[in-house]
C-alpha positions as CSV (number, residue, x, y, z in Angstrom):
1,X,87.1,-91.2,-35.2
2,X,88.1,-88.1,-36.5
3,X,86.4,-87.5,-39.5
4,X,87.8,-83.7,-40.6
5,X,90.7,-85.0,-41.7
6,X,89.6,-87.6,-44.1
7,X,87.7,-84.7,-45.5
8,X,90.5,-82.1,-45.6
9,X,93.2,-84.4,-46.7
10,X,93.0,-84.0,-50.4
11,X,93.4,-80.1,-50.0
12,X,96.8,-80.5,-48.1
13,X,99.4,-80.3,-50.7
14,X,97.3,-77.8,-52.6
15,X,98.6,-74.1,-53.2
16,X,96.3,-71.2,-53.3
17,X,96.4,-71.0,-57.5
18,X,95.6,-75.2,-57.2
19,X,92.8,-75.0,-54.7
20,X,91.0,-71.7,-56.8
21,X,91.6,-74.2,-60.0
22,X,90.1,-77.4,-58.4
23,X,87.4,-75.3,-56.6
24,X,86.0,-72.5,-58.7
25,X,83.0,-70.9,-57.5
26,X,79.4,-72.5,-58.2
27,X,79.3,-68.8,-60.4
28,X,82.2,-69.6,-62.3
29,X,81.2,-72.9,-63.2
30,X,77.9,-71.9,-64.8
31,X,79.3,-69.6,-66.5
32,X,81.5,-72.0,-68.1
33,X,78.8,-74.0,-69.0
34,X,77.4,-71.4,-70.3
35,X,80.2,-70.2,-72.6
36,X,81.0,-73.7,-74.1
37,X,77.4,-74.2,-74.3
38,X,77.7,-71.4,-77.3
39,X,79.6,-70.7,-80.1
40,X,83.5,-70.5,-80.0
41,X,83.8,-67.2,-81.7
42,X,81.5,-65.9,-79.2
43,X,83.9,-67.1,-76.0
44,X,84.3,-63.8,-73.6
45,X,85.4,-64.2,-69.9
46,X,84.1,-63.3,-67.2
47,X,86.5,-61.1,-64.8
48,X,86.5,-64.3,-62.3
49,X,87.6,-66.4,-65.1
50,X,90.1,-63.6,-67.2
51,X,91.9,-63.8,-63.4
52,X,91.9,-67.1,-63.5
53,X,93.3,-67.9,-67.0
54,X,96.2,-65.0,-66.6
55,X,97.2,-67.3,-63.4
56,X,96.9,-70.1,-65.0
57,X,98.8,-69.2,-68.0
58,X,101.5,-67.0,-66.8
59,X,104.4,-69.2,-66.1
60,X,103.9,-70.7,-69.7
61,X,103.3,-66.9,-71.2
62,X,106.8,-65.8,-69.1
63,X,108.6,-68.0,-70.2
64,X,107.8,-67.3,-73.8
65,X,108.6,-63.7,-73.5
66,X,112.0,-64.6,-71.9
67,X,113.3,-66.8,-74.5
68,X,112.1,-64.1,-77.2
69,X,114.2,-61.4,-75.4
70,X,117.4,-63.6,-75.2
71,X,117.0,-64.6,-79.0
72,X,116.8,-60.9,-79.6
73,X,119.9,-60.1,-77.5
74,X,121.3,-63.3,-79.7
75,X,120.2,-61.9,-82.9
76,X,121.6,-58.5,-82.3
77,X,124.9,-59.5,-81.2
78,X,125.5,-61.4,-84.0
79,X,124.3,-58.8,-86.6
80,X,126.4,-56.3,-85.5
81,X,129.4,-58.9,-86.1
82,X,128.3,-59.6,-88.9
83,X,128.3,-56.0,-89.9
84,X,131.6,-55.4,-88.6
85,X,133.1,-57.8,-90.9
86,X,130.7,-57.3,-94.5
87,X,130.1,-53.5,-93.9
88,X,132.5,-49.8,-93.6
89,X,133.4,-49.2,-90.7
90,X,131.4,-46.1,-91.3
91,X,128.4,-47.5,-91.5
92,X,129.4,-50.2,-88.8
93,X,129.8,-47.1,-86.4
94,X,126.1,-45.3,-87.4
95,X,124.4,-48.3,-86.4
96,X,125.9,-49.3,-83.1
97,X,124.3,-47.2,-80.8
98,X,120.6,-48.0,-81.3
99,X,121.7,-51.5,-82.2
100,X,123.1,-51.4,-79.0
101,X,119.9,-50.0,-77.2
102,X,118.5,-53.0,-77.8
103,X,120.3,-55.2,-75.3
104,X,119.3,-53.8,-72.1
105,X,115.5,-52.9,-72.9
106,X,115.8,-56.8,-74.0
107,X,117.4,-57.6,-70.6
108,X,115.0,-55.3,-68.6
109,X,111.7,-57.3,-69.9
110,X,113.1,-60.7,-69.6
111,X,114.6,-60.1,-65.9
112,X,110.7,-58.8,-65.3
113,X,109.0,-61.8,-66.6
114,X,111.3,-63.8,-64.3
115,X,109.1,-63.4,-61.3
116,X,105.1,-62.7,-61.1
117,X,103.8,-59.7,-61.4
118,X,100.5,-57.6,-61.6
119,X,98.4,-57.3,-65.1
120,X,99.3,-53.6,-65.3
121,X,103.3,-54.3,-64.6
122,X,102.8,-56.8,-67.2
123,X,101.7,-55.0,-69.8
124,X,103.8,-52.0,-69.4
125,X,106.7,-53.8,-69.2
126,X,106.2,-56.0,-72.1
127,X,105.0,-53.1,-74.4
128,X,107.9,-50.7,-73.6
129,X,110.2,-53.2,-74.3
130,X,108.9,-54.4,-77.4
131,X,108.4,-50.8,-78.8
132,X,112.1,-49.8,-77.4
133,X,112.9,-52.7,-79.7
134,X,111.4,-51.8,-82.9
135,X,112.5,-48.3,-82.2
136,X,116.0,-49.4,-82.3
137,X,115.4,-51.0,-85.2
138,X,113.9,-48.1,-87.3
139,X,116.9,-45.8,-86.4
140,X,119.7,-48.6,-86.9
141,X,118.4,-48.4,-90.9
142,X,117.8,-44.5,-90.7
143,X,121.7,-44.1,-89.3
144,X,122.8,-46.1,-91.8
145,X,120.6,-45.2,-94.3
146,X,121.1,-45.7,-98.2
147,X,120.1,-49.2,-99.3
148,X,119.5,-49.7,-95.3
149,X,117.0,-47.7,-94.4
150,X,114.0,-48.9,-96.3
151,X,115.7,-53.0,-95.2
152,X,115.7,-52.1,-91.4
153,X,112.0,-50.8,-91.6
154,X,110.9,-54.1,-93.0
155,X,113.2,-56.2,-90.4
156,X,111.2,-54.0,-88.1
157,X,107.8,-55.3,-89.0
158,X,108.9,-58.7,-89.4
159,X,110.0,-58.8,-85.6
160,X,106.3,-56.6,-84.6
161,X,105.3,-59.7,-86.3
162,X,107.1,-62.6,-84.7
163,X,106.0,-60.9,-81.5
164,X,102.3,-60.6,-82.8
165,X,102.4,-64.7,-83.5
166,X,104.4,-65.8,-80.7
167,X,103.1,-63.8,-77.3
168,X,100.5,-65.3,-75.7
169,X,99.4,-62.1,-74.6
170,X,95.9,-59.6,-74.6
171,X,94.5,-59.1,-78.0
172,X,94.9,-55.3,-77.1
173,X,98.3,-55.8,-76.3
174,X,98.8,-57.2,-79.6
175,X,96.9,-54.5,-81.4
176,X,99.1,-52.0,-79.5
177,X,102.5,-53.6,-80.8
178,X,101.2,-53.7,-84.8
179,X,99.5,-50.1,-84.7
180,X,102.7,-48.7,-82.8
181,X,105.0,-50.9,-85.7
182,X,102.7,-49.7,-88.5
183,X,102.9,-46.1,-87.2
184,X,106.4,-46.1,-87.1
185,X,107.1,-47.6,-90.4
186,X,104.9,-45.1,-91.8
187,X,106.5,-42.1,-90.1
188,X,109.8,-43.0,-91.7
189,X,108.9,-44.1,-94.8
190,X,107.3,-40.8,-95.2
191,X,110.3,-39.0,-94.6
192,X,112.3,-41.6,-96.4
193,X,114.0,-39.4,-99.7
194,X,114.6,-42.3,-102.0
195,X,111.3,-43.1,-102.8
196,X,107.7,-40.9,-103.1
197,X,104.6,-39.9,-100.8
198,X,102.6,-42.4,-102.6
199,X,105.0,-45.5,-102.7
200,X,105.1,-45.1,-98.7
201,X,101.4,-45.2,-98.4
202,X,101.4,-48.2,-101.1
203,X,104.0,-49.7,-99.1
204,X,102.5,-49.5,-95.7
205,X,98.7,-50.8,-96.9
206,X,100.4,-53.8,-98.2
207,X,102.3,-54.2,-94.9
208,X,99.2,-53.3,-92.7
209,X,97.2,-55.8,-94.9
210,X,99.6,-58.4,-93.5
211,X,99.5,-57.1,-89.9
212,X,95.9,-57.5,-89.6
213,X,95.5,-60.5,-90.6
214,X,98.3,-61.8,-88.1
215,X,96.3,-60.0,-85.3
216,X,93.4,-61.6,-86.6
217,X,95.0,-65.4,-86.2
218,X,96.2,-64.2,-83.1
219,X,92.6,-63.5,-81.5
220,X,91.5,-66.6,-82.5
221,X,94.6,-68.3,-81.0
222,X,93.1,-66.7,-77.6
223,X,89.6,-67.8,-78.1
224,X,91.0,-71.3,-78.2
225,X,92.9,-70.8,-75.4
226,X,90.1,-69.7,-73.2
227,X,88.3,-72.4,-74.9
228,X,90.8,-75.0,-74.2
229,X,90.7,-73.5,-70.0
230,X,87.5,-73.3,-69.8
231,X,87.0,-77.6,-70.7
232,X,89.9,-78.0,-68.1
233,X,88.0,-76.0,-65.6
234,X,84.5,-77.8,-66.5
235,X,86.4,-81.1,-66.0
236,X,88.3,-80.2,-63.0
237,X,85.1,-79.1,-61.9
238,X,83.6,-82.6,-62.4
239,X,87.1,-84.2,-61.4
240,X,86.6,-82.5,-57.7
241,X,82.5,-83.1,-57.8
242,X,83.5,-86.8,-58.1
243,X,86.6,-86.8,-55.1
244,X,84.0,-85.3,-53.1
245,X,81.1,-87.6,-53.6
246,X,83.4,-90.2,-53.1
247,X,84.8,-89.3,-49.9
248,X,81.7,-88.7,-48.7
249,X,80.9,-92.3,-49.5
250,X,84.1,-93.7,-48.0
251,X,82.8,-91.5,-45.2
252,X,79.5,-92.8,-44.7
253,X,81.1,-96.5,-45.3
254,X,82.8,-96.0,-42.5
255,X,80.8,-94.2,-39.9
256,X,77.6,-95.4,-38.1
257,X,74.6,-93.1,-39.7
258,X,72.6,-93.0,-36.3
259,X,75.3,-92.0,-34.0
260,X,78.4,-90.2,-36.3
261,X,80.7,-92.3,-34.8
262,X,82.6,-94.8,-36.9
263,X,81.5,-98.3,-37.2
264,X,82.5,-101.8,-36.8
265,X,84.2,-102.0,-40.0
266,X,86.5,-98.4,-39.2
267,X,87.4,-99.4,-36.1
268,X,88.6,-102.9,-37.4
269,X,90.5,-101.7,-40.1
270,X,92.0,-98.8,-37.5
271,X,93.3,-101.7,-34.9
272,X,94.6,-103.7,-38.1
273,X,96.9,-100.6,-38.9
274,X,97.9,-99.4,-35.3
275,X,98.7,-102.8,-34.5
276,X,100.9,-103.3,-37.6
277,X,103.0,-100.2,-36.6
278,X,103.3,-101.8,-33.7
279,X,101.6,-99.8,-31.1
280,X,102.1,-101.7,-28.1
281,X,105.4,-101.8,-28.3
282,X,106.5,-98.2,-29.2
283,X,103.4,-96.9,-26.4
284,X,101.7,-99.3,-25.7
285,X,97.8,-99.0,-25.7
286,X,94.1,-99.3,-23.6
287,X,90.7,-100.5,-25.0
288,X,87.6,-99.6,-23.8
289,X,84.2,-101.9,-24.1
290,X,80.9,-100.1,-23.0
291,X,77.3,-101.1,-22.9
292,X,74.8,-99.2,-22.2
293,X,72.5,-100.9,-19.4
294,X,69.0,-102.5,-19.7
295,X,69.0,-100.9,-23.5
296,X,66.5,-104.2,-24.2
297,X,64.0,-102.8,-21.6
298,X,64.1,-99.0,-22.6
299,X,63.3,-100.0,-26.0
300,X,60.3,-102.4,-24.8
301,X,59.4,-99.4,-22.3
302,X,60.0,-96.3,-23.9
303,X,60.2,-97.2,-27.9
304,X,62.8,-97.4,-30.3
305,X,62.8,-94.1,-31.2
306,X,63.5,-93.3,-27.9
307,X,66.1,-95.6,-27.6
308,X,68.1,-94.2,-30.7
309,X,68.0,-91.0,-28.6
310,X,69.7,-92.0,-26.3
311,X,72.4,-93.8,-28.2
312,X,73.0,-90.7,-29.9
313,X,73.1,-88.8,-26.7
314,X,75.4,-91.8,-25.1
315,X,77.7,-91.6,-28.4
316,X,78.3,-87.9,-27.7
317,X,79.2,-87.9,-24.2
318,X,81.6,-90.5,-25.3
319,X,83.1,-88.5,-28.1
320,X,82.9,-85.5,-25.6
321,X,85.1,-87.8,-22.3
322,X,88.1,-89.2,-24.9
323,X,91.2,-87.3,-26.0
324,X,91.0,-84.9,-29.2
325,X,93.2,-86.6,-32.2
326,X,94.4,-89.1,-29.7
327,X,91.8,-91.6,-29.2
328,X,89.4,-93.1,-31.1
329,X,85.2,-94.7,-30.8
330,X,83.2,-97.0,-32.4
331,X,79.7,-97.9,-32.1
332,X,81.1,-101.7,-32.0
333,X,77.3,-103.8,-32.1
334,X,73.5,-102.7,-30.8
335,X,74.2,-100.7,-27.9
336,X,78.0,-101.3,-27.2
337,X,80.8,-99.0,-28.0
338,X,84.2,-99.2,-28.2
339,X,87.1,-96.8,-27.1
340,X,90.5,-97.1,-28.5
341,X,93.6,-95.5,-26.1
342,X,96.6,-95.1,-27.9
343,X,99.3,-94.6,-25.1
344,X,97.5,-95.1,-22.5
345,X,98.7,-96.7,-19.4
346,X,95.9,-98.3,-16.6
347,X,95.3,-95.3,-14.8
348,X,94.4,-92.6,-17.9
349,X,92.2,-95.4,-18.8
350,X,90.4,-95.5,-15.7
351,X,90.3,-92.3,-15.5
352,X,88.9,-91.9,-18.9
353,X,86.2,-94.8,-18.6
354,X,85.1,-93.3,-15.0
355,X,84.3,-89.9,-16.8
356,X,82.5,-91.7,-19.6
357,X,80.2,-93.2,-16.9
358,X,79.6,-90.6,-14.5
359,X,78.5,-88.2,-17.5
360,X,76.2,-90.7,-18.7
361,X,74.5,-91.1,-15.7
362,X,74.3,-87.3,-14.7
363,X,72.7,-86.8,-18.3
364,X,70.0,-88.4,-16.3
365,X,68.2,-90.2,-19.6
366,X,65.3,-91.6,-18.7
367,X,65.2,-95.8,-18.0
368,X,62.4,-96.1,-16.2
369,X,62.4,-100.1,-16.5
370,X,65.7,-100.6,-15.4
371,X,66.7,-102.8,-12.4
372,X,69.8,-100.1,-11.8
373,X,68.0,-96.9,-11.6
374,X,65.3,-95.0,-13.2
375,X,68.3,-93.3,-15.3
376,X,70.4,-94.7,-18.3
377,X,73.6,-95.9,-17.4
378,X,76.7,-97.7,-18.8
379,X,78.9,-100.2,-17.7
380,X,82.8,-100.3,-19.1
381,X,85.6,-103.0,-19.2
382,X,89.3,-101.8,-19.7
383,X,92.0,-103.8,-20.9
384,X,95.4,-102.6,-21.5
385,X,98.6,-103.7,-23.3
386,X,101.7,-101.7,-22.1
387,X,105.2,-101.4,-23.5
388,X,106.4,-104.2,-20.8
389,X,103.6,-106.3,-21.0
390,X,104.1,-109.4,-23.3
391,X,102.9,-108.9,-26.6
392,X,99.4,-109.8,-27.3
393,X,97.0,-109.6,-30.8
394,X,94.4,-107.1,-31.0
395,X,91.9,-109.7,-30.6
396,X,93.5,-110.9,-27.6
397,X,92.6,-107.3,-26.1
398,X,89.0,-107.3,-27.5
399,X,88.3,-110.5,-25.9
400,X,89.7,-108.9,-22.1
401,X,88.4,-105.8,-22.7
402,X,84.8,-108.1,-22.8
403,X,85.4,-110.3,-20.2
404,X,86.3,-107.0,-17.7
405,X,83.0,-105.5,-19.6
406,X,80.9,-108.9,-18.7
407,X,82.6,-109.0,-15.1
408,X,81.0,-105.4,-14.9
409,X,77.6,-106.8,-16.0
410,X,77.8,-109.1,-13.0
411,X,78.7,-107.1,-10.6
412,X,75.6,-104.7,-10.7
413,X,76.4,-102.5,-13.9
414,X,76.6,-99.4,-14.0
415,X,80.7,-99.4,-12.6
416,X,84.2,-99.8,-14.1
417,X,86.4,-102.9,-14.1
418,X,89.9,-103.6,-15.7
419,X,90.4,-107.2,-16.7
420,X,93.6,-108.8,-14.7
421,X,96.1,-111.1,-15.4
422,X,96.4,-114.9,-14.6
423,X,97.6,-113.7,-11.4
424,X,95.3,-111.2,-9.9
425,X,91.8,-112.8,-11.9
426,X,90.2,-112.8,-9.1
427,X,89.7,-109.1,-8.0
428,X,87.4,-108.9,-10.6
């Protein structure tokens, strides 16, 4: 049997991102461990695991960023009718053109997030379209300004803001959007003529004390975020410590631990299927029964030990004679083994059956108590079920595949027979 693919099988509808999620490496898992061993606040990934966690979360972060773009582009179109209609047209007219700035840096950042890109496109797209945007908001009040120049500077900070809270992004990223917001509001305030030197700084302290903290909340919302990934990595990593342990034990359930090959209960449970997709019929199919001859008196002669040997010697040449990914062996009982043919017609199957034998007596393993020859050998019985025979049960082709095997015992062993039909018994 073909064991690869029973191990490979749960990797095969996997993508890249998946399989590095499922499988971290044995250093990325300790040092997850070793971060949730400690304290939360104290969370830092490693590079491994940052890499990780801005794969993981980028769709989700994207998508975010998008849908805060197109609200802004929403936002500014209807301000600007708004304005038309409660406002001069004066005033209306000072404020379009930065207002109007705002739509394609808006556009630019959200048609970027649509599609992956690399940490460094990422942040300089997201921070030059966020500062474009504040920008545009500054000058919209200064245009205008009046009663709206002091109004737009504070609309300004409370977008920084609502980008602060909502972007899953860097904590430097973040620090970058409130220091370039603070900076700006500072600037203008400064030059503002309505109110004094010290009201601007008053102004801004109160405004930065605000900032802060929401870059504050906003670190801790990353710390749990790592926190959060780095439980679903420790628990994938147990999820795919478990699969594997129990495929292995399907695996060793199913094949025979002295020779590799599957056992009894595989190859029973393989004829059960084949047989319900209706093998004969759609290719028909050849069976294979092989004993290895005088096995009793190389054990009595030579020792067990010996005698395991040489199964697993007999088991390889076996494996080593039969069709990759087509056909299938079993160690069936003691020393017998058999071969499974999936559309195979007489002659591949004698064909097949003559090669096992003739390898496995040119391996020249020693049988020195053997009535044959000094050498071990194997006797083989075919039977075979073709698309134009009449259909038979699998047991019905176990029990002619044993009586061509037992007509091989009788005829001196070490030889090939096929089992015949009511009709032509007799050449056996």
């Amino acid at each position: 049997m073909n064991t690869k693919r029973m191990m490979s099988s749960g990797n095969a509808a996997r993508g890249p991102w998946e399989t590095r999620l499922q499988s971290p490496s044995p250093a990325a898992l300790e040092e997850v461990h070793r971060l949730l061993a400690g304290r939360t606040r104290d969370i830092r990934l490693s590079p491994e695991l940052t890499q990780l966690f801005r794969e993981r979360s980028w769709p989700h972060t994207a998508k975010i960023i998008r849908a805060w773009m197109f609200w802004v582009i929403v936002l500014d179109v209807l301000m600007l009718g708004l304005n038309a209609i409660l406002l001069t047209p004066k005033t209306v007219l000072s404020m379009l053109l930065p207002a109007s700035c705002m739509i394609p840096a808006a556009l630019v950042t959200a048609t970027t997030f649509a599609r992956p890109q690399t940490f460094w496109v990422r942040g300089v797209v997201i921070l030059s379209g966020v500062f474009l945007i504040l920008l545009c908001l500054a000058f919209v009040g200064i245009r205008a300004s009046n009663e709206f120049y002091e109004r737009h500077l504070t609309i300004m900070l409370f977008v920084a803001v609502t980008a602060i809270i909502i972007f899953p992004i860097p904590v430097g990223w973040t620090t970058a959007i409130s220091v370039f917001a603070l900076g700006l509001f500072l600037l203008f305030q400064l030059r503002n003529p309505n109110i004094e030197v010290g009201s601007a700084l008053a102004g801004t302290l109160f405004f930065a004390c605000g900032v802060f903290a929401t870059v504050v909340a906003r670190r801790t919302i990353v710390i749990l975020a790592h926190k959060t990934f780095l439980l679903e990595l420790r628990d994938r990593g147990r999820l795919a410590a478990l699969t594997d342990a129990n495929t292995r034990l399907e695996l060793l359930a199913r094949t025979d631990p002295l020779t590799g090959v599957a056992n009894r209960r595989s190859m029973a449970e393989m004829l059960d299927r084949l047989w319900s997709e209706d093998i004969q019929r759609t290719r028909g199919v050849a069976m294979l029964m092989c004993d290895v001859d005088e096995f009793k008196k190389l054990n009595d002669s030579l020792g067990h030990a010996e005698g395991d040997r040489c199964l697993v010697k007999v088991a390889g040449i076996i494996r080593n004679s039969i069709r990759d990914e087509i056909d299938q062996v079993a160690r069936y009982g003691g020393e017998e083994f058999l071969v499974l043919l999936p559309g195979a017609d007489e002659g591949t199957a004698r064909t097949i059956a003559e090669r096992i034998r003739s390898r496995v007596e040119a391996a020249r393993l020693p049988n020195p108590a053997s009535r044959v020859t000094p050498y071990l050998t194997v006797s083989i019985g075919i039977a075979v079920a073709t698309r134009d025979s009449k259909s038979i049960l699998v047991g019905q082709l176990q029990r002619r595949a044993d009586a061509a095997l037992y007509a091989a015992k009788n005829t001196g062993r070490n030889c090939v027979l096929v089992y015949a039909d009511e009709a032509s018994r007799g050449q056996i």
